[in-house]
MIMI-896261 format. One record per residue (C-alpha): residue number from 0; residue in three letters; x, y, z. Coordinates in steps of 0.05 Angstrom, whole numbers, plus 5000, padded with zeros to 4 digits. Example, Ala and Ser with C-alpha at 12.3 -4.5 7.8 and 13.67 -1.06 7.14 Angstrom:
[site 0, 'ALA', [5246, 4910, 5156]] [site 1, 'SER', [5273, 4979, 5143]] 
//
This chain:
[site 0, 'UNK', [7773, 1273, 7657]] [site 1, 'UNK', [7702, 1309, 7650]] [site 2, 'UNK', [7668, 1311, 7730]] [site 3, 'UNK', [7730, 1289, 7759]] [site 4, 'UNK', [7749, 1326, 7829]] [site 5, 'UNK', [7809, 1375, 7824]] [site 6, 'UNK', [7877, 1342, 7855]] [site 7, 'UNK', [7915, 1361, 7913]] [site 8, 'UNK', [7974, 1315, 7899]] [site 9, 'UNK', [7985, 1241, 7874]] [site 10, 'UNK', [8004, 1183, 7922]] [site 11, 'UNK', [8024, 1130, 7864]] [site 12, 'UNK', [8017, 1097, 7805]] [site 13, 'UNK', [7995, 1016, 7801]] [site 14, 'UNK', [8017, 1002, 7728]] [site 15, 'UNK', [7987, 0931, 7730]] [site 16, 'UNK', [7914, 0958, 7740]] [site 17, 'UNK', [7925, 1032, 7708]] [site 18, 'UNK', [7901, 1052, 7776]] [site 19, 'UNK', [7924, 1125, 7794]] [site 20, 'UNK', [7925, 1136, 7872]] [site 21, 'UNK', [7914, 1215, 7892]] [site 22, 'UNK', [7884, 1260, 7937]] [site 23, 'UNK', [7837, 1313, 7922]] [site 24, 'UNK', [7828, 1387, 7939]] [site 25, 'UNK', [7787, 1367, 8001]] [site 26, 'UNK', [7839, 1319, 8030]] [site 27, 'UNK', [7798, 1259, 8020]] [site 28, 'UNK', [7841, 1189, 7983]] [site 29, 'UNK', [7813, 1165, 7906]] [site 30, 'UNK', [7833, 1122, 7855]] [site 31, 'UNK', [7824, 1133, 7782]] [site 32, 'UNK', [7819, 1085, 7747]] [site 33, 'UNK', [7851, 1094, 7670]] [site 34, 'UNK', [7819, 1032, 7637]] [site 35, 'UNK', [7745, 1044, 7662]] [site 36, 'UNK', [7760, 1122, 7660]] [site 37, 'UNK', [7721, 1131, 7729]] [site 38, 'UNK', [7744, 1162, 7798]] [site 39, 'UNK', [7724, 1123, 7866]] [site 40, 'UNK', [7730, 1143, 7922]] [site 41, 'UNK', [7779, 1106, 7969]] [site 42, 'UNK', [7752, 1129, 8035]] [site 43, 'UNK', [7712, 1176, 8068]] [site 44, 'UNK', [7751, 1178, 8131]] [site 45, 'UNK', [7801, 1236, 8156]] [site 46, 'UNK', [7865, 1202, 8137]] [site 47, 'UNK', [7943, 1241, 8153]] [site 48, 'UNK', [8014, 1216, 8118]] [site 49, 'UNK', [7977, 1184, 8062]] [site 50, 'UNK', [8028, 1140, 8027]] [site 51, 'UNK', [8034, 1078, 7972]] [site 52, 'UNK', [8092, 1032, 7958]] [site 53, 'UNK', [8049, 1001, 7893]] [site 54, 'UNK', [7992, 1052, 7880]] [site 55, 'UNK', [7940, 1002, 7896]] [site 56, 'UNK', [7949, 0996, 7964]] [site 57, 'UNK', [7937, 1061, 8007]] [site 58, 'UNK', [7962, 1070, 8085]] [site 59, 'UNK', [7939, 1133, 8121]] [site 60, 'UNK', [7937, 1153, 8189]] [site 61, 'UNK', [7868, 1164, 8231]] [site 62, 'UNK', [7850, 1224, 8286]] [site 63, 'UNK', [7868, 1171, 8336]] [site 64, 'UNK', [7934, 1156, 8308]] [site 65, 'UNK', [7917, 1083, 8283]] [site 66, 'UNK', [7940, 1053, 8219]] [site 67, 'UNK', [7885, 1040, 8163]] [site 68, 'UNK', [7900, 1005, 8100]] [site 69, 'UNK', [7852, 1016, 8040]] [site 70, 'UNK', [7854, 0972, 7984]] [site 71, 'UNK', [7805, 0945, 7931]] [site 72, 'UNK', [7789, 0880, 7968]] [site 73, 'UNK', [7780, 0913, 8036]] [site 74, 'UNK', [7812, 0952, 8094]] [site 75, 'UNK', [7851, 0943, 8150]] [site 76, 'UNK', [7871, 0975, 8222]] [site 77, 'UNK', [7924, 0970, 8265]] [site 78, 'UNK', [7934, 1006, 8325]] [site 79, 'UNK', [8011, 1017, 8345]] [site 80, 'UNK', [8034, 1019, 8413]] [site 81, 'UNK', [8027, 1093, 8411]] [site 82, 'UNK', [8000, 1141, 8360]] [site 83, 'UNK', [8028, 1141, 8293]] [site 84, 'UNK', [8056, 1205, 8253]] [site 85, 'UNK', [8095, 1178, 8199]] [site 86, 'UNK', [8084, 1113, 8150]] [site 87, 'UNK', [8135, 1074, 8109]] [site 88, 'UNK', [8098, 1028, 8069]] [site 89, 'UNK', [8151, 0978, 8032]] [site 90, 'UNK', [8150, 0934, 7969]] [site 91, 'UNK', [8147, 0870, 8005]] [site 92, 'UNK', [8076, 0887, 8033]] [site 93, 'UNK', [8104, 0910, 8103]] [site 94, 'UNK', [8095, 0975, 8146]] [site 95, 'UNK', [8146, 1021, 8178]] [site 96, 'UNK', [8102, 1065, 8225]] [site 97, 'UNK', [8140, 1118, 8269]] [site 98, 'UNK', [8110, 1154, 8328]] [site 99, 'UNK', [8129, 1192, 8388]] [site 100, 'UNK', [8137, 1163, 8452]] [site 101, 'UNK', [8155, 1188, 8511]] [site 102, 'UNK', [8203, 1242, 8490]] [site 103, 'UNK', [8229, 1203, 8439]] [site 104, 'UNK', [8218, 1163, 8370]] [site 105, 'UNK', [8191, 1095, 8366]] [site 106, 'UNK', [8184, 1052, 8296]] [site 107, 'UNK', [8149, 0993, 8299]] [site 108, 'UNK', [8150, 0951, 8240]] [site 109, 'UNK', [8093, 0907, 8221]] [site 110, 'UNK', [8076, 0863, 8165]] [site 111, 'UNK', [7991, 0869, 8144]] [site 112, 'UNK', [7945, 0832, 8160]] [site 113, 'UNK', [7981, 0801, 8224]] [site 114, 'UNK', [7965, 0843, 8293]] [site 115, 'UNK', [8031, 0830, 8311]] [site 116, 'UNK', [8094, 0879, 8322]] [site 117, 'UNK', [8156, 0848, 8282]] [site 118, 'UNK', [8212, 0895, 8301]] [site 119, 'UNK', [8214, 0959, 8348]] [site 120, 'UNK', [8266, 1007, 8350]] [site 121, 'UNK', [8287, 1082, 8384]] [site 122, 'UNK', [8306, 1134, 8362]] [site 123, 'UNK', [8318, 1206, 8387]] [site 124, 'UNK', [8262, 1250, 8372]] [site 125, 'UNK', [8253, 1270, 8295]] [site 126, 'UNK', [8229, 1323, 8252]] [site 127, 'UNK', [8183, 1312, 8196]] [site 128, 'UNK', [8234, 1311, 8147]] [site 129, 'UNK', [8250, 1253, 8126]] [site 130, 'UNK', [8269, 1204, 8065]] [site 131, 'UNK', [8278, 1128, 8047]] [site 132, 'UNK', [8346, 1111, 8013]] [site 133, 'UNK', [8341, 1036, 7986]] [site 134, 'UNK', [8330, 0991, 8048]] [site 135, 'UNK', [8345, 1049, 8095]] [site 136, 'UNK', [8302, 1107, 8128]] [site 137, 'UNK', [8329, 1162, 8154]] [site 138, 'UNK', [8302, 1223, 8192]] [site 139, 'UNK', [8324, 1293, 8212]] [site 140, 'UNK', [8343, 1312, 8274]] [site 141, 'UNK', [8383, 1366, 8308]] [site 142, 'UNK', [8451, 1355, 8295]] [site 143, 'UNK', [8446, 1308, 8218]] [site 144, 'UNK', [8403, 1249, 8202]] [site 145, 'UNK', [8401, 1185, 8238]] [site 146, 'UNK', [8371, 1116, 8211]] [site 147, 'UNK', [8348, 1051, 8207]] [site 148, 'UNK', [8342, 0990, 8156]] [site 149, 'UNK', [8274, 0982, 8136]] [site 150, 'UNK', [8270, 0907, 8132]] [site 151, 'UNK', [8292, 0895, 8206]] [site 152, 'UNK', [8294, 0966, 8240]] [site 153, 'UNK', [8362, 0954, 8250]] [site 154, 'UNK', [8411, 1027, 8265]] [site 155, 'UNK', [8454, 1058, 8212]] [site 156, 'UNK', [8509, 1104, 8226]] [site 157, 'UNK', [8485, 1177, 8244]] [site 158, 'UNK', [8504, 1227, 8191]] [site 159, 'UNK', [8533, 1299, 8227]] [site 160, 'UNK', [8512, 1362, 8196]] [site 161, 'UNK', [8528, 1429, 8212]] [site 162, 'UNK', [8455, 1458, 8209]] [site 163, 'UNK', [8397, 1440, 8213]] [site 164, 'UNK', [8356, 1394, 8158]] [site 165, 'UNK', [8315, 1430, 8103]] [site 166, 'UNK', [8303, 1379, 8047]] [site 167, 'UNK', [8327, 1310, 8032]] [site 168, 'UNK', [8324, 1272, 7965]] [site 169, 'UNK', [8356, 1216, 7941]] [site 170, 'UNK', [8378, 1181, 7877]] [site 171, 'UNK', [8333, 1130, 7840]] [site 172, 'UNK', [8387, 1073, 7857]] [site 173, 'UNK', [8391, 1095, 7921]] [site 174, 'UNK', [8458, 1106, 7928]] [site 175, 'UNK', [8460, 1184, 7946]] [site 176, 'UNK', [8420, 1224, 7990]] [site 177, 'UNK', [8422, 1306, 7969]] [site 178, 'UNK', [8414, 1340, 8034]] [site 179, 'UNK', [8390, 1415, 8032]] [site 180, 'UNK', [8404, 1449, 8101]] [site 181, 'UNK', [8372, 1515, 8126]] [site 182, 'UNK', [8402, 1582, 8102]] [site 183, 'UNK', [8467, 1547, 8068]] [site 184, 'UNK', [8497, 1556, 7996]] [site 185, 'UNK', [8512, 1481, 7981]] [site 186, 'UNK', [8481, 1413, 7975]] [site 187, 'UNK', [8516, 1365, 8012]] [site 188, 'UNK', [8516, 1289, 7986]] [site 189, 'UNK', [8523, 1237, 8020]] [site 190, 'UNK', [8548, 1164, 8008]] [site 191, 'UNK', [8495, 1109, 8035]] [site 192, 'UNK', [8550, 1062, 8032]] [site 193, 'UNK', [8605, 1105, 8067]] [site 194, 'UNK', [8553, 1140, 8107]] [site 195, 'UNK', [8588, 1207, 8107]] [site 196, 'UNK', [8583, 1267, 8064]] [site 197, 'UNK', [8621, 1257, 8004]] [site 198, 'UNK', [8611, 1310, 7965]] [site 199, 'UNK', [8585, 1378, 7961]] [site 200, 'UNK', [8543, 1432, 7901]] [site 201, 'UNK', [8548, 1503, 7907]] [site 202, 'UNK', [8482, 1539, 7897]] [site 203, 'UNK', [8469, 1607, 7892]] [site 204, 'UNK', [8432, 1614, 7948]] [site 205, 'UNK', [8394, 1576, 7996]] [site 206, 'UNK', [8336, 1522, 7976]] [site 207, 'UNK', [8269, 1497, 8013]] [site 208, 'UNK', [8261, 1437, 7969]] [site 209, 'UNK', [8287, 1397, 7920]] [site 210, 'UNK', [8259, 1346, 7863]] [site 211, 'UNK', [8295, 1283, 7832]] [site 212, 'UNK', [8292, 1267, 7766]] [site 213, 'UNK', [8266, 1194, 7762]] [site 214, 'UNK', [8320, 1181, 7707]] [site 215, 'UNK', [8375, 1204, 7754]] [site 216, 'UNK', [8407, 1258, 7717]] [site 217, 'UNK', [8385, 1320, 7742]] [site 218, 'UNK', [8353, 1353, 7814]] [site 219, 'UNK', [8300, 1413, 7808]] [site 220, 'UNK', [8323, 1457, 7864]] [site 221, 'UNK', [8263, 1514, 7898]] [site 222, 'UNK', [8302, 1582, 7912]] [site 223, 'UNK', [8291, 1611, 7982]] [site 224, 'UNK', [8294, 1684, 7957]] [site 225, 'UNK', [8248, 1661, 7893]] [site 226, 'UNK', [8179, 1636, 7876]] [site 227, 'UNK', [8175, 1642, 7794]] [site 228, 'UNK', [8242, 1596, 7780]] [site 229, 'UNK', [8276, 1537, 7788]] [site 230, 'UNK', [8348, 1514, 7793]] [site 231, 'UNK', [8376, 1447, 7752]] [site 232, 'UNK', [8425, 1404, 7778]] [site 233, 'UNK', [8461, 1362, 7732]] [site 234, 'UNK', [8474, 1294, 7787]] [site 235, 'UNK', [8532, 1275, 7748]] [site 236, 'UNK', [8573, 1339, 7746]] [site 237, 'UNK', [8547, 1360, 7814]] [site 238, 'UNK', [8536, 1430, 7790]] [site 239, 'UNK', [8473, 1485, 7768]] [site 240, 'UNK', [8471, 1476, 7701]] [site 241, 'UNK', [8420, 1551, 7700]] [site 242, 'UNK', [8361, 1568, 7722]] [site 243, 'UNK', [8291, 1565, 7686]] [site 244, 'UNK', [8230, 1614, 7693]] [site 245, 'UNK', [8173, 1571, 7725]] [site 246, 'UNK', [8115, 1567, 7778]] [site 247, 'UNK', [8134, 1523, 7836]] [site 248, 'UNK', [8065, 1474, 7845]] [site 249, 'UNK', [8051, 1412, 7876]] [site 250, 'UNK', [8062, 1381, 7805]] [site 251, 'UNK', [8107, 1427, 7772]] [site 252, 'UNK', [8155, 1439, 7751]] [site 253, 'UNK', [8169, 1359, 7730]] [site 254, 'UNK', [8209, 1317, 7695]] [site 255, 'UNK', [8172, 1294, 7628]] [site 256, 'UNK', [8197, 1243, 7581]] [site 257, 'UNK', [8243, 1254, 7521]] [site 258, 'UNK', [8291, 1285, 7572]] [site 259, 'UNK', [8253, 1355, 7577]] [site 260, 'UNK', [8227, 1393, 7641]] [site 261, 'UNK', [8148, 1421, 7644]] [site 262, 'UNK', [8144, 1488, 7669]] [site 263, 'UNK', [8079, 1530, 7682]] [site 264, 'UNK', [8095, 1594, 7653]] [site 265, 'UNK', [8027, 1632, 7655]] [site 266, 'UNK', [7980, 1603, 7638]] [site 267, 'UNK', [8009, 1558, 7591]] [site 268, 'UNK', [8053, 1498, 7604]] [site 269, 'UNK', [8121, 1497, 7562]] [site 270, 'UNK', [8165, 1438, 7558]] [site 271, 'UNK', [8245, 1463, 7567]] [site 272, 'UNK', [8292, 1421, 7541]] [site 273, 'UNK', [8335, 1396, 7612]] [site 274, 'UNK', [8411, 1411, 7577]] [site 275, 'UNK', [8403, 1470, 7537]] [site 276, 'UNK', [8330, 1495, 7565]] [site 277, 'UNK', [8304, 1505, 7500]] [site 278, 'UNK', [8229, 1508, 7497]] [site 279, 'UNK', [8213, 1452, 7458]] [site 280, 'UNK', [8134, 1451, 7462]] [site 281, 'UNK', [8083, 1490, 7496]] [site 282, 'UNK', [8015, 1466, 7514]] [site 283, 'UNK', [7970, 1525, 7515]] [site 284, 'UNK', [7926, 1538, 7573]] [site 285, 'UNK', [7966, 1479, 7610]] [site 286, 'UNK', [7974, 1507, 7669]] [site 287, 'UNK', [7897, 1497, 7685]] [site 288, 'UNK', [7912, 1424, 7690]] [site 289, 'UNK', [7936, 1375, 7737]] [site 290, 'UNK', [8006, 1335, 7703]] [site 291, 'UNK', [8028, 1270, 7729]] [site 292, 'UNK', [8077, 1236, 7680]] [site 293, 'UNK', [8078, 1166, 7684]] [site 294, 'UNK', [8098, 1108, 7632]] [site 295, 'UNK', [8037, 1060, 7617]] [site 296, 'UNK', [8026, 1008, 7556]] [site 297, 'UNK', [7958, 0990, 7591]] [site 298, 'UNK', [7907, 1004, 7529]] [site 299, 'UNK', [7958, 0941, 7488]] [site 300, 'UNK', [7909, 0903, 7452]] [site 301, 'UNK', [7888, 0831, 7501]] [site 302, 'UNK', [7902, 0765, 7494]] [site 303, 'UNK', [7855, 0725, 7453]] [site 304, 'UNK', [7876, 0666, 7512]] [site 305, 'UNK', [7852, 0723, 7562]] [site 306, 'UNK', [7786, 0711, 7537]] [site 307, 'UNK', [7781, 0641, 7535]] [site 308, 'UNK', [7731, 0604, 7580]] [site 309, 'UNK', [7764, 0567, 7641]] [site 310, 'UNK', [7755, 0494, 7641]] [site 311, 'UNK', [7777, 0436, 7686]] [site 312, 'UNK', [7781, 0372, 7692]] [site 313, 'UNK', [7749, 0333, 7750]] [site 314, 'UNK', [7760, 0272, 7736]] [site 315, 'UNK', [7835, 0277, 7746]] [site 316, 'UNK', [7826, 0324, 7801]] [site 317, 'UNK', [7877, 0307, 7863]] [site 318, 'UNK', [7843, 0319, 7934]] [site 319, 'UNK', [7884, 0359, 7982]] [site 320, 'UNK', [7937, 0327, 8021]] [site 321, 'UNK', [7931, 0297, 8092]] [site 322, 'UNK', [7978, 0296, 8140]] [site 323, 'UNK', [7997, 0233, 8129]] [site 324, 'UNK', [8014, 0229, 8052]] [site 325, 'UNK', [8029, 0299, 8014]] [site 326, 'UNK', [8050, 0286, 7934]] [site 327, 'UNK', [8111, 0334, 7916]] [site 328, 'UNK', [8076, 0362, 7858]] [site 329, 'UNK', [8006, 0378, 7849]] [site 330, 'UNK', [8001, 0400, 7777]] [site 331, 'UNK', [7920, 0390, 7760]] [site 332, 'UNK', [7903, 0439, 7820]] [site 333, 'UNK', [7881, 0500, 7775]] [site 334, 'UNK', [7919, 0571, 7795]] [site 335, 'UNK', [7878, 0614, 7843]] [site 336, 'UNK', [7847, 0678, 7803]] [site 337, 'UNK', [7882, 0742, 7803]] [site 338, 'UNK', [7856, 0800, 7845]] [site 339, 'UNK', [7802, 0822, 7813]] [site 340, 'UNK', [7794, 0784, 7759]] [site 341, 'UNK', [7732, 0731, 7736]] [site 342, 'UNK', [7745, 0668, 7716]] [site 343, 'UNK', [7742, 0684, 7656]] [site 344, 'UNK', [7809, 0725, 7651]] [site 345, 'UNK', [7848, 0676, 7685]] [site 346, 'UNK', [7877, 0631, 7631]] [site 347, 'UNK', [7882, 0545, 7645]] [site 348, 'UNK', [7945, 0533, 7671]] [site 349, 'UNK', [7965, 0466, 7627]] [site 350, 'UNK', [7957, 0503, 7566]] [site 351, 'UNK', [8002, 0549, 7583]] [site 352, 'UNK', [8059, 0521, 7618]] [site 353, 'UNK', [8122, 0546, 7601]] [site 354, 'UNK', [8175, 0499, 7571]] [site 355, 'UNK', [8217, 0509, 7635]] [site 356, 'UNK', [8168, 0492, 7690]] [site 357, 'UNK', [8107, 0525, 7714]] [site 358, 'UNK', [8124, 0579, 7769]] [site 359, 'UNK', [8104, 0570, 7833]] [site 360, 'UNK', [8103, 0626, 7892]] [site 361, 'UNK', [8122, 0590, 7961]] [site 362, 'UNK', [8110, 0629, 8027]] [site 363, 'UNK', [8145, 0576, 8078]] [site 364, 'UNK', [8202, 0516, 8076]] [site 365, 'UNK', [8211, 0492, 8139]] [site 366, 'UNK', [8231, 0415, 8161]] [site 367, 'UNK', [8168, 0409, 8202]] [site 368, 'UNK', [8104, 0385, 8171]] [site 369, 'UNK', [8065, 0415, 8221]] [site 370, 'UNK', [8096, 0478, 8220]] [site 371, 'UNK', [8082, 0478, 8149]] [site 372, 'UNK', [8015, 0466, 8151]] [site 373, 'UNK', [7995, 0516, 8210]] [site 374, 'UNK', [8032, 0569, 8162]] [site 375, 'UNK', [7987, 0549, 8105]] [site 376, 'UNK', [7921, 0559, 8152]] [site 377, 'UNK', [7937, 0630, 8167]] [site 378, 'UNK', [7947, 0650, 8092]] [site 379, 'UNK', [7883, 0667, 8051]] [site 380, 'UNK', [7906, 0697, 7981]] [site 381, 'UNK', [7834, 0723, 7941]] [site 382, 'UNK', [7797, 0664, 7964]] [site 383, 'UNK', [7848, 0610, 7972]] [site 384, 'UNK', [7893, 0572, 8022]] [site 385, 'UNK', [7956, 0551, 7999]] [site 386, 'UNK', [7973, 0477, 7999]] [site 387, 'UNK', [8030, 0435, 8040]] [site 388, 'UNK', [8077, 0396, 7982]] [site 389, 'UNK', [8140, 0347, 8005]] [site 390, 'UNK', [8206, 0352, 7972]] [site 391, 'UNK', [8271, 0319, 7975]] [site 392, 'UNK', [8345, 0363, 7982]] [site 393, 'UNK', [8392, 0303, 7986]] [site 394, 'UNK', [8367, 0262, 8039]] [site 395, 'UNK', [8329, 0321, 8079]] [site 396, 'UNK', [8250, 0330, 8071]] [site 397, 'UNK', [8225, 0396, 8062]] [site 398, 'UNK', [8157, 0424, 8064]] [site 399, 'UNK', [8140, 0478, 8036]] [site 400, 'UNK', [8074, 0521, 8033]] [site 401, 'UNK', [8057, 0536, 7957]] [site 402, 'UNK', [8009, 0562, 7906]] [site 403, 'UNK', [8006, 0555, 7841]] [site 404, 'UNK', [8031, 0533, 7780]] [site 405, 'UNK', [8030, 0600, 7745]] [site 406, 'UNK', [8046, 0610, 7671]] [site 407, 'UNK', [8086, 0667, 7680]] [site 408, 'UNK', [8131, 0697, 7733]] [site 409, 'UNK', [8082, 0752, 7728]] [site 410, 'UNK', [8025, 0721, 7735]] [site 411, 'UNK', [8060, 0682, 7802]] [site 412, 'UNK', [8085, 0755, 7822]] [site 413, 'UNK', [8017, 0782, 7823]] [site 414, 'UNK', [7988, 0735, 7872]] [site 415, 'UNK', [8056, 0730, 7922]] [site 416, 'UNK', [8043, 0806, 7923]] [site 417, 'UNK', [7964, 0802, 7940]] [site 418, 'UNK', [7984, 0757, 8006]] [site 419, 'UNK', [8017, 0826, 8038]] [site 420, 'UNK', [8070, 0765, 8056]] [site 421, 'UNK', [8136, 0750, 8050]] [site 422, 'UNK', [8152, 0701, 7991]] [site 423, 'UNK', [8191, 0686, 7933]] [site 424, 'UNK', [8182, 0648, 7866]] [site 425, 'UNK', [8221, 0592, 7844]] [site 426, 'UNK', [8199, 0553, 7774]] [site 427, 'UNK', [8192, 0471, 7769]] [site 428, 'UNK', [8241, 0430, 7739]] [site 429, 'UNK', [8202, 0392, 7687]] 
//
């Protein structure tokens, strides 16, 4: 894109908004935006371990060692019990933040906006290698890796090794973890289930890092002794398939689609075909550019619906429940607007019930009413404060904290994920 800054590396991809989250030569976060084909800049701050679970949503770490979370509404800090060196942002909208503390390791986790630590664990003290398998983290230290589950900080079994750490990568399931160690011949693989090496690949010689194929099938392995090639690992045969002639960069070589790998050879960017590495295409003066490979059906024609004015109707609009009688089912409360979008992009929620129910996205059930409706005051997602509804299981009440209805699990998906809360969706029996 024509005056946009050159890129360091890329932080993650928000395929909802066509947002792409990098950093640029100078160190400093931005956010291109693919629809309105501008770069902004995400903040002018200093930030270290810049990280993304979603690509919207950015978590760096400031000179003082405190948390800040950019996003397109508005930031955020936190300040752990000690400095931060290391963030885990997860899927569910929480925060795994390590730091060192008094000789050793302490994670905290947290869950945004709340000033309140969730979970702490200890651990010994770690090197900066590290790697998230699935729900678990694990980090290098002397003698293998040691662990903890993400959602609770909970310990994992330790894995031995007989030398020291010098890449980890694991699979897109999550259910291996390829573990380079310094000066040695093999990979070693190890089971997250079993927690114990499994399985090894013989190289030809050592390797400083290593690159996973999003697809699973192959790893791109960086010779020690090398800097124009790369070595392919097929995952499923746990073997080197060859070796292919390429410039080790921040962004290549990569895994492109239509199962071929893009190499900078020169100054020219060829595309090798993984299994027989056949050159299959070759983009001339490539290797000038920045490539990030990412799948994206955002430029899909809209909805004529989409662009539909938003109309309601007052007169059978139901005031919000007291304390004292809460219907089970609100359905003429309209469904708060997305983030960032007008009111004119957010369609009318009768029209466009599903046959099955509308979908709903509920942050609380609890058996108190009170307890339900002191959750509900501390929740504000884009401008609006979920609501308290009573429903029956058998002869139990329950009340749970709700918005919506939502014409689309999507659509309901969207907003659970804007409340940085835990929640789930469930859809209403019509």
């Amino acid at each position: 894109m024509e005056g946009a800054p050159a890129i360091a590396r890329t932080l993650g991809f928000d395929p909802d908004y066509g947002v792409l989250a990098f950093v640029d030569d100078k160190g400093q976060p931005r956010r291109l935006d693919l629809r309105a084909g501008e770069v902004r800049t995400a903040s002018k701050e200093k930030l270290a371990s810049l990280s993304t679970a979603n690509g919207s949503d950015l978590y760096g770490i400031t000179t003082k060692g405190t948390l800040a979370r950019i996003t397109p509404a508005g930031d955020w800090s936190f300040d752990p019990p000690a400095p931060a060196t290391i963030l885990f942002p997860q899927t569910n909208g929480s925060v795994v933040i390590a730091g060192s503390e008094s000789g050793k390791t302490s994670l905290w986790l947290i869950q945004p906006t709340d000033d309140e630590v969730v979970q702490v664990a200890s651990l010994p003290r770690v090197s900066k290698i590290h790697a998230q398998v699935g729900d678990r983290i694990y980090f290098a230290v002397d003698s293998g890796l040691v662990g903890v589950r993400s959602r609770d900080l909970k310990p994992v079994k330790s894995v031995r090794l007989k030398m020291p750490v010098e890449a980890i990568v694991p699979t897109p399931s999550g259910d291996r973890l390829f573990v380079a160690l310094a000066g040695s011949r093999t990979l070693s693989v190890i089971d997250r289930y079993s927690e114990t090496v499994t399985e090894s690949v013989e190289l030809p010689g050592a390797v400083t890092e290593l690159r996973m194929d999003p697809l699973g099938q192959y790893i791109l392995a960086r010779p020690e002794i090398s800097t124009d090639s790369a070595w392919v690992i097929g995952i499923g045969s746990d073997r080197v398939n060859g070796s292919i002639a390429t410039e080790w960069r921040a962004d290549l070589p990569g895994f492109a689609p239509g199962g071929s790998i893009a190499v900078a050879h020169g100054s020219d960017v060829d595309f090798v075909d993984a299994t027989t590495f056949a050159v299959k295409s070759t983009v001339a003066n490539g290797a000038q550019d920045y490539w990030y490979f990412v799948a994206w059906n955002g430029f899909r024609p809209r909805l004529a619906d989409l662009d539909r004015p938003v109309t309601f109707d007052t007169a059978r609009a139901i005031p919000q429940p007291d304390s004292s009688a809460i219907p089970a089912h609100n359905d003429s409360i309209p469904s708060p607007p997305l983030r960032d979008a007008s009111p004119s992009m957010v369609p009318t929620p009768r029209e466009l019930t599903p046959a099955g129910g509308a979908y709903m996205v509920s942050f609380a059930a609890v058996l108190s009413e009170q307890k339900a409706t002191e959750s509900a005051q501390g929740i504000v997602v884009n401008g609006v404060k979920p609501r308290v509804v009573r429903t029956q299981s058998g002869s139990t009440t329950i009340y749970r904290v709700v918005l919506g209805p939502y014409a689309t699990r999507e659509e309901a998906d969207r907003v659970g994920r804007d409340s940085r809360r835990q929640y789930w969706i469930y859809q209403e029996a019509r």
